[in-house]
TIMI-2910 file (N, C-alpha, C, CB; in pm, 1 decimal, decimal comma, always signed):
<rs>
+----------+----------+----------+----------+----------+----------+----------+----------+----------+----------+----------+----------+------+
!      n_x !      n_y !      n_z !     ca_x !     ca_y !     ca_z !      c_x !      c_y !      c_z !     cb_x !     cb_y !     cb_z ! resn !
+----------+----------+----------+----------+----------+----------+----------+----------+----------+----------+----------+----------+------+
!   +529,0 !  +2121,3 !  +2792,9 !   +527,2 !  +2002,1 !  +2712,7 !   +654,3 !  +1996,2 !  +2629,8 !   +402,5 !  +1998,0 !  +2623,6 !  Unk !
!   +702,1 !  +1846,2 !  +2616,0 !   +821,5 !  +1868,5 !  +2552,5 !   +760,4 !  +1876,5 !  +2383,5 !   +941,2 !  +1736,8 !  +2594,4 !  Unk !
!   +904,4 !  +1850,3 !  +2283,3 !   +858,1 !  +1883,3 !  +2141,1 !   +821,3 !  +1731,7 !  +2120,3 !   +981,2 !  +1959,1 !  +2023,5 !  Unk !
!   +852,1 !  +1583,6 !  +2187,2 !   +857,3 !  +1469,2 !  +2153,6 !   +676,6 !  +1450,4 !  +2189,4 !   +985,5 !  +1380,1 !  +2236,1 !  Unk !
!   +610,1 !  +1558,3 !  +2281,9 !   +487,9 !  +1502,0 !  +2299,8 !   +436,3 !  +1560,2 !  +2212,2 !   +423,7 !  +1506,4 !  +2415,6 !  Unk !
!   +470,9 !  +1671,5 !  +2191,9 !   +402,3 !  +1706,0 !  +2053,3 !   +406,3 !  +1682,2 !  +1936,9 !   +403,8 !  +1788,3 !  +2028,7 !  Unk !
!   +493,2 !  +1601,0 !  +1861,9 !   +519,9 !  +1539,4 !  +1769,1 !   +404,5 !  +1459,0 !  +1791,0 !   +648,8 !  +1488,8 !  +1758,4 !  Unk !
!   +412,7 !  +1384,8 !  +1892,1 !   +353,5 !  +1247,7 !  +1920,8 !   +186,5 !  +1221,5 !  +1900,2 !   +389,3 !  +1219,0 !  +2072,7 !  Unk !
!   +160,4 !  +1380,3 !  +1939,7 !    +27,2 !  +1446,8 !  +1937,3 !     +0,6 !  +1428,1 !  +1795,8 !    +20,9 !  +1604,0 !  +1987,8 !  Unk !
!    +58,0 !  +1490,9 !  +1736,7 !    +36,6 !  +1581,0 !  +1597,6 !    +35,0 !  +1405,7 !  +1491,3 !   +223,2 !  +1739,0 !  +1553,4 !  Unk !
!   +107,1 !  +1311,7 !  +1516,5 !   +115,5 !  +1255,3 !  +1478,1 !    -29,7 !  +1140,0 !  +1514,9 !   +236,8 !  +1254,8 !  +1489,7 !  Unk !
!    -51,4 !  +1131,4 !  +1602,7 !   -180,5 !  +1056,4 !  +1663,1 !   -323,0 !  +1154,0 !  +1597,8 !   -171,1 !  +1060,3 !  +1868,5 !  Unk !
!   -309,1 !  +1247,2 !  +1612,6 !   -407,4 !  +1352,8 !  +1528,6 !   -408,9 !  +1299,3 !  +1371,0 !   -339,3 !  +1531,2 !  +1534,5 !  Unk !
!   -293,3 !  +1312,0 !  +1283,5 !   -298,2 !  +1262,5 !  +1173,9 !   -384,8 !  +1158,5 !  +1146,5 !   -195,6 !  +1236,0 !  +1148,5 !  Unk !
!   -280,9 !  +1082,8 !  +1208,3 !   -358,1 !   +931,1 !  +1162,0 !   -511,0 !   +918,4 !  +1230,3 !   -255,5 !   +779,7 !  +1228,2 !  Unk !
!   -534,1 !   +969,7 !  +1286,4 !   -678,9 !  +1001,4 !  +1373,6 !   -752,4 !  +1046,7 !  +1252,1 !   -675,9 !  +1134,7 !  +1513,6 !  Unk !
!   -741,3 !  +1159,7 !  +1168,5 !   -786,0 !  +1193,6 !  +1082,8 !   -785,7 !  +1141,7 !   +960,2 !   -761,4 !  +1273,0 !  +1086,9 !  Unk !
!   -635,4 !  +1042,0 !   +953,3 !   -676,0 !   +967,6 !   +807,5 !   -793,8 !   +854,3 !   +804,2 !   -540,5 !   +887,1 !   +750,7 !  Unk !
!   -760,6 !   +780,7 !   +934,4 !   -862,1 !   +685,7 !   +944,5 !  -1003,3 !   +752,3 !   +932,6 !   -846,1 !   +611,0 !  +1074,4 !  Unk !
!  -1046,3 !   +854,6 !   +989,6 !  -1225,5 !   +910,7 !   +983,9 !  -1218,3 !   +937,3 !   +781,8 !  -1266,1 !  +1139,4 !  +1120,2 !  Unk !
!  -1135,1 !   +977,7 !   +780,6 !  -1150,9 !  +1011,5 !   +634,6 !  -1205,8 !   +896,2 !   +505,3 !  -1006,5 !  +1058,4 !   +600,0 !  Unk !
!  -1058,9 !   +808,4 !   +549,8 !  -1089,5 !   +683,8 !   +472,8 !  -1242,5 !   +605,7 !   +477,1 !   -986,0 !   +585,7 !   +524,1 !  Unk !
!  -1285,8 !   +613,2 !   +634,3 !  -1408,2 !   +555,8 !   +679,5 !  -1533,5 !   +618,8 !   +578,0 !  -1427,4 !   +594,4 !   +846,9 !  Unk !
!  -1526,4 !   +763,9 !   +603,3 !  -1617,2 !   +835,0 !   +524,8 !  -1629,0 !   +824,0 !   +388,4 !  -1600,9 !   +948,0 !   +543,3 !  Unk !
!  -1508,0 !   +771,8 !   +323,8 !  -1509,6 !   +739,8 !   +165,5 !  -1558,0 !   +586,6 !   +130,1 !  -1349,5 !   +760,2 !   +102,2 !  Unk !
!  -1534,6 !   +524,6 !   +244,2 !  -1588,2 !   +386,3 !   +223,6 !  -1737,1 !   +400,0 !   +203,6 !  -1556,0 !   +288,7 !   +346,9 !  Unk !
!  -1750,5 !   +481,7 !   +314,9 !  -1942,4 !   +465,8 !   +357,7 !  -1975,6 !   +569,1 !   +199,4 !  -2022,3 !   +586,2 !   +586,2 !  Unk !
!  -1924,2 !   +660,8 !   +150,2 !  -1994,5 !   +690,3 !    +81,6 !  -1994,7 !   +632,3 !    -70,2 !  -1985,1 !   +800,4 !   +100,9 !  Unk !
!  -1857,4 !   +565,6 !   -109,2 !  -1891,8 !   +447,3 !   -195,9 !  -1961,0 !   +374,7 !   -194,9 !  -1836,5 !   +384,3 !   -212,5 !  Unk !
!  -2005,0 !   +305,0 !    -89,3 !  -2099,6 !   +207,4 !    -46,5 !  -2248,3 !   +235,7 !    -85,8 !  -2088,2 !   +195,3 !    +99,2 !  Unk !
!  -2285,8 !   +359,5 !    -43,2 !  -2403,1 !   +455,3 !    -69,4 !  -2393,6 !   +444,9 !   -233,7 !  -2381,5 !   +629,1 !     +2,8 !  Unk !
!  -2304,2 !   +550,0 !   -312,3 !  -2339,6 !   +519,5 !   -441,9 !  -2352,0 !   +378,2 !   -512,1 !  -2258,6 !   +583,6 !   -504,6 !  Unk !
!  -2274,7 !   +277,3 !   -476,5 !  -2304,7 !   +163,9 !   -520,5 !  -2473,2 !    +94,1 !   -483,4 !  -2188,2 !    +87,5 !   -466,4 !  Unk !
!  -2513,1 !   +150,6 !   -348,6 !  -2656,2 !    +83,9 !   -342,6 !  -2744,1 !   +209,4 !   -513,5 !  -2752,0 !   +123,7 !   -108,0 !  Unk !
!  -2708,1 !   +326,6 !   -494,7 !  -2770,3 !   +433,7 !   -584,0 !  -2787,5 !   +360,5 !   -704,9 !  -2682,9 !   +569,1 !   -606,7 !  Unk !
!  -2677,7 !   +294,1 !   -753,9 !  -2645,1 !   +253,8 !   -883,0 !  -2708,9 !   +122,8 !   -932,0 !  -2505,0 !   +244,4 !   -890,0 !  Unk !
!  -2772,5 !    +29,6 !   -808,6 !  -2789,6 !   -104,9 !   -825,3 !  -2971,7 !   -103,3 !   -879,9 !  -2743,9 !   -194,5 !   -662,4 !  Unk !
!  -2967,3 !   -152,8 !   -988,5 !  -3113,2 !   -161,7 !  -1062,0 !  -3223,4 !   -271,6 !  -1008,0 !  -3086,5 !   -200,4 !  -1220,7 !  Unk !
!  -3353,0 !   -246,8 !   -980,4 !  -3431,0 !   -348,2 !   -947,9 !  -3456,8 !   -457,7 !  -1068,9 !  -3553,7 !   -286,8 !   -898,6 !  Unk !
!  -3444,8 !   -579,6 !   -999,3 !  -3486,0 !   -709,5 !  -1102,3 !  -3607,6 !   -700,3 !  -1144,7 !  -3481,2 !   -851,1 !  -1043,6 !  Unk !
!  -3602,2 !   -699,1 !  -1305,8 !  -3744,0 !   -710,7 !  -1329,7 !  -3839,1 !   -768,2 !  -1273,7 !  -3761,3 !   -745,7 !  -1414,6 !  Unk !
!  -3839,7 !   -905,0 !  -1187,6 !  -3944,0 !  -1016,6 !  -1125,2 !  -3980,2 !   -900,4 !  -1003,8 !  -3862,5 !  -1203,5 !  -1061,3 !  Unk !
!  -3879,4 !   -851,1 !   -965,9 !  -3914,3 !   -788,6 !   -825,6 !  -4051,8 !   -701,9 !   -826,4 !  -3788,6 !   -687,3 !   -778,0 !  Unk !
!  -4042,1 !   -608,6 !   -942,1 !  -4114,9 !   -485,9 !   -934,3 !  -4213,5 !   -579,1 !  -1039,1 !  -4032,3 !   -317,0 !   -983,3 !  Unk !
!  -4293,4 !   -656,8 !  -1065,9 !  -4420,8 !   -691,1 !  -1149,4 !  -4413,8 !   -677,6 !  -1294,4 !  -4532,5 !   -606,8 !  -1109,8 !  Unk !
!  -4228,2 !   -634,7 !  -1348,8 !  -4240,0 !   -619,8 !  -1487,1 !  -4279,8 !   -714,3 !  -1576,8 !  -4141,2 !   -586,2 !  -1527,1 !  Unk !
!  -4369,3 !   -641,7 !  -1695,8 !  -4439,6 !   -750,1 !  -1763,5 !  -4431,8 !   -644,1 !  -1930,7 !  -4631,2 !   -797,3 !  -1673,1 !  Unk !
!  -4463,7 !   -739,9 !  -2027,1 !  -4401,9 !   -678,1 !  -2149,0 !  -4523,7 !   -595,5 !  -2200,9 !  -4340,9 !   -792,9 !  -2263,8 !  Unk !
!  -4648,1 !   -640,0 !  -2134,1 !  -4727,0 !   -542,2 !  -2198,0 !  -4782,8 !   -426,2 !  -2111,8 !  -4833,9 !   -609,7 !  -2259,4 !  Unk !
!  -4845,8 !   -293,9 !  -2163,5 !  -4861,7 !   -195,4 !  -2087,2 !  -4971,6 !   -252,9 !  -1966,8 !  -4905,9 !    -70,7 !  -2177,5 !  Unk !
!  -5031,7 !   -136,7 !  -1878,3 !  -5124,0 !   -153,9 !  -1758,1 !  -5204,5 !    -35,3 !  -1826,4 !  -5056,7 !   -134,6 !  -1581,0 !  Unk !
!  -5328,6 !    -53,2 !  -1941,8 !  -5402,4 !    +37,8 !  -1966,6 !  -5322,4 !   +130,2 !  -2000,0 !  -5483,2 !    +65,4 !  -1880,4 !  Unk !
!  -5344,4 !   +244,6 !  -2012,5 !  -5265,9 !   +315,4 !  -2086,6 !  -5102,5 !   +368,7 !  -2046,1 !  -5349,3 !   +415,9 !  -2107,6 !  Unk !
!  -5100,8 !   +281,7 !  -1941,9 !  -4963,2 !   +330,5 !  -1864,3 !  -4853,9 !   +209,8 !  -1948,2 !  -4974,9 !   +306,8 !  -1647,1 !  Unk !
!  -4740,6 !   +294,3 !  -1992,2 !  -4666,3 !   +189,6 !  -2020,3 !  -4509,6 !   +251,2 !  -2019,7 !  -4718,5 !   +122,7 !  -2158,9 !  Unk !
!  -4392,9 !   +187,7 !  -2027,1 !  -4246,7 !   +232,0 !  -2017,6 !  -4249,3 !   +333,3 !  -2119,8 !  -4130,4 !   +115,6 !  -2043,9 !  Unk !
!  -4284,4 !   +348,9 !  -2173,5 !  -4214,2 !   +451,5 !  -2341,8 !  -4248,5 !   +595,8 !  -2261,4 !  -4345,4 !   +431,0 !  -2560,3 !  Unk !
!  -4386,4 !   +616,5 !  -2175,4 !  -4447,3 !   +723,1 !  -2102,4 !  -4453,7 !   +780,3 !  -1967,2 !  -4538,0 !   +707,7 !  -2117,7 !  Unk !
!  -4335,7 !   +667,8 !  -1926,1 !  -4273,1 !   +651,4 !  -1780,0 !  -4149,9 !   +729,7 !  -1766,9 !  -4236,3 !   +499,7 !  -1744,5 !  Unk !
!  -4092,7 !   +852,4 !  -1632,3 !  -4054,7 !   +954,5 !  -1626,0 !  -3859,0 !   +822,0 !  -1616,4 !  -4149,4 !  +1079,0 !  -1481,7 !  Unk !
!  -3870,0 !   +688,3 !  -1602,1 !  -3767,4 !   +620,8 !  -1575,8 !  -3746,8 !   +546,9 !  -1659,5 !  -3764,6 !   +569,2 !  -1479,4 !  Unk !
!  -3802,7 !   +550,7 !  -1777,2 !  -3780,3 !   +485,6 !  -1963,9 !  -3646,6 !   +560,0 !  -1951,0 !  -3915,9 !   +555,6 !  -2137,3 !  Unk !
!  -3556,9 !   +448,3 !  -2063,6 !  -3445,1 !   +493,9 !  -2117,6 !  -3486,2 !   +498,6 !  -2274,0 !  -3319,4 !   +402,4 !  -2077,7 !  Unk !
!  -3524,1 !   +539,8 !  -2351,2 !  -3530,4 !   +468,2 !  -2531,4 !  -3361,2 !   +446,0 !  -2579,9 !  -3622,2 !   +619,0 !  -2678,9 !  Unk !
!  -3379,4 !   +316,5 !  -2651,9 !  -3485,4 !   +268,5 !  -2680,5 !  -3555,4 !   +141,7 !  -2586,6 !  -3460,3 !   +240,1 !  -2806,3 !  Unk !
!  -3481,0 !    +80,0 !  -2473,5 !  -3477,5 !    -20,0 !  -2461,3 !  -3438,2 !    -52,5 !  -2313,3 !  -3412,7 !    -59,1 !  -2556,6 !  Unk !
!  -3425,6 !    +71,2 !  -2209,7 !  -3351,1 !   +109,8 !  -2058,0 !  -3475,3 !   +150,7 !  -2022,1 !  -3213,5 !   +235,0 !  -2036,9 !  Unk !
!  -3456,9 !   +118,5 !  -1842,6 !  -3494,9 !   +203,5 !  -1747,3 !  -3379,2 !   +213,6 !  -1656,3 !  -3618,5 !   +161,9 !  -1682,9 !  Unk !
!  -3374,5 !   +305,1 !  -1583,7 !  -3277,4 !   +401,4 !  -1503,5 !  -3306,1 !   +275,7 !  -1397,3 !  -3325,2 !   +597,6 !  -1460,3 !  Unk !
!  -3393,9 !   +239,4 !  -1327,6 !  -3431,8 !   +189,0 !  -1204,0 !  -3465,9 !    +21,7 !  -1182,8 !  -3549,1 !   +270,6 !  -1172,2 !  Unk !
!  -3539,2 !    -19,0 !  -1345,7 !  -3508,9 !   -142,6 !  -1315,6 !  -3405,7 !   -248,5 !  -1422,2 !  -3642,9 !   -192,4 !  -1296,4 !  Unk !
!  -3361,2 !   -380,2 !  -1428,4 !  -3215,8 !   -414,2 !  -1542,1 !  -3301,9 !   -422,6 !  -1617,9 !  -3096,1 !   -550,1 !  -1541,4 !  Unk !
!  -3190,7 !   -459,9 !  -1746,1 !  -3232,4 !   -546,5 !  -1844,8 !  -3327,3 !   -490,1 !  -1940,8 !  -3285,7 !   -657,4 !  -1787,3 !  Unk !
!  -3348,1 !   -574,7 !  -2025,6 !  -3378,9 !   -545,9 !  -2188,6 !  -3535,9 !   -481,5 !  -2149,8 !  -3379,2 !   -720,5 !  -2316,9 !  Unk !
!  -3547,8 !   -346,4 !  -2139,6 !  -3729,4 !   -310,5 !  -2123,8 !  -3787,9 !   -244,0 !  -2245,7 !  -3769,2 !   -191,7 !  -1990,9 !  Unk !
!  -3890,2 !   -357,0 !  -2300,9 !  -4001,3 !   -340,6 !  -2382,7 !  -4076,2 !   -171,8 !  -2394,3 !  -4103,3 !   -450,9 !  -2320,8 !  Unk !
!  -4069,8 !    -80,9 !  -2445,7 !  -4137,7 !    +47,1 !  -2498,2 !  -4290,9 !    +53,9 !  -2427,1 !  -4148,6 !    +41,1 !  -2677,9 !  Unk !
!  -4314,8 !    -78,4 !  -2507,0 !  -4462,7 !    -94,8 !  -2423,0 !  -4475,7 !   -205,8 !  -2332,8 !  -4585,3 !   -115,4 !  -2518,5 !  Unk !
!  -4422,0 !   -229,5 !  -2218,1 !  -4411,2 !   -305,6 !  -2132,4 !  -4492,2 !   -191,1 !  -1951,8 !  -4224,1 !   -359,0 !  -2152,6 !  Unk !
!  -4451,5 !   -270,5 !  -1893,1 !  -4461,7 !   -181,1 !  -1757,4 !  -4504,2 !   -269,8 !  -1651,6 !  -4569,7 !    -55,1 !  -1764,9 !  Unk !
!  -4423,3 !   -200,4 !  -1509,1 !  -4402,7 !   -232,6 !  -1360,1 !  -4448,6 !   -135,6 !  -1270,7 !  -4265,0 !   -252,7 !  -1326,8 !  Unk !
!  -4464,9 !   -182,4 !  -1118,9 !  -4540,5 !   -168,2 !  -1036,1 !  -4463,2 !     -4,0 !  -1004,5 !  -4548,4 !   -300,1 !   -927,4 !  Unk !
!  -4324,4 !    +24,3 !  -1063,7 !  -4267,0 !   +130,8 !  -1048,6 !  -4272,2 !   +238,0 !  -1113,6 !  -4181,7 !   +112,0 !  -1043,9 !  Unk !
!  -4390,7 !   +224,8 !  -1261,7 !  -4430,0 !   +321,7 !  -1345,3 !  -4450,3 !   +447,9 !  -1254,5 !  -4554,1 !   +277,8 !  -1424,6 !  Unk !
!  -4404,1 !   +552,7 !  -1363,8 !  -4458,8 !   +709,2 !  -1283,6 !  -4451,0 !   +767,4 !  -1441,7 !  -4322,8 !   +813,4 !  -1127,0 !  Unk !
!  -4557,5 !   +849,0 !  -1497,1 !  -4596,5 !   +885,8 !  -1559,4 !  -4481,6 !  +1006,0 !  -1552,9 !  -4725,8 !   +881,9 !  -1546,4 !  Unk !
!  -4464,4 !  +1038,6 !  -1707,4 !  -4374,1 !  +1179,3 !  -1736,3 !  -4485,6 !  +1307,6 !  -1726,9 !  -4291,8 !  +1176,0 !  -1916,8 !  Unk !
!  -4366,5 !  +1412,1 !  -1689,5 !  -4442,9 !  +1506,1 !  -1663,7 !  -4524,3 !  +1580,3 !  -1780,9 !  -4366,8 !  +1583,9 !  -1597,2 !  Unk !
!  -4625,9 !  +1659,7 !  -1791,4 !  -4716,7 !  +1709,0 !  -1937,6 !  -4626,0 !  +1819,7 !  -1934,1 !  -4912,7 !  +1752,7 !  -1937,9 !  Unk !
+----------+----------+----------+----------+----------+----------+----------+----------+----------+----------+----------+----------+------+
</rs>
C-alpha cells in the first residue's frame, strides 16, 4: 500500500469517527432534554387540594416551598396529582 492510501484511510477513519461521535452527543442531549421536561399540571390531574391524606408537601417529588421535580409550575403544599408517591418513613 502506498503512504497516499493510507493517509487517505486514516483520514476517512477520522472523520468516520467524528461523525459517530457528534451523533452520540446529539442523541444524548436529546435524552437529557426529554429528562428535564416537566409534566403540565392539566396532564397529570393536578388539583390544589390533597386526595385524603395524600398530598404534595408528603410526596417523595415535592420541592418546598412551592416545586415538584416532575410536574411545572407554582405547586400548592397541599395540593396533589395522579403522580403522588408517598416519601419514604
Amino acid at each position: 500500500m502506498s503512504d497516499d492510501n493510507i493517509k487517505s484511510r486514516r483520514a476517512a477513519l477520522k472523520q468516520g469517527l467524528a461523525v459517530l461521535t457528534a451523533t452520540g452527543m446529539l442523541g444524548i442531549a436529546a435524552k437529557a432534554g426529554a429528562q428535564s421536561a416537566k409534566a403540565a399540571p392539566a396532564s397529570v390531574a393536578y388539583q390544589t387540594k390533597p386526595n385524603g391524606s395524600s398530598q404534595c408537601s408528603n410526596c417523595v417529588q415535592f420541592v418546598a416551598p412551592n416545586a415538584c421535580k416532575i410536574v411545572s409550575g407554582t405547586i400548592s403544599p397541599s395540593g396533589w396529582c395522579e403522580l403522588w408517591s408517598p416519601k419514604s418513613a
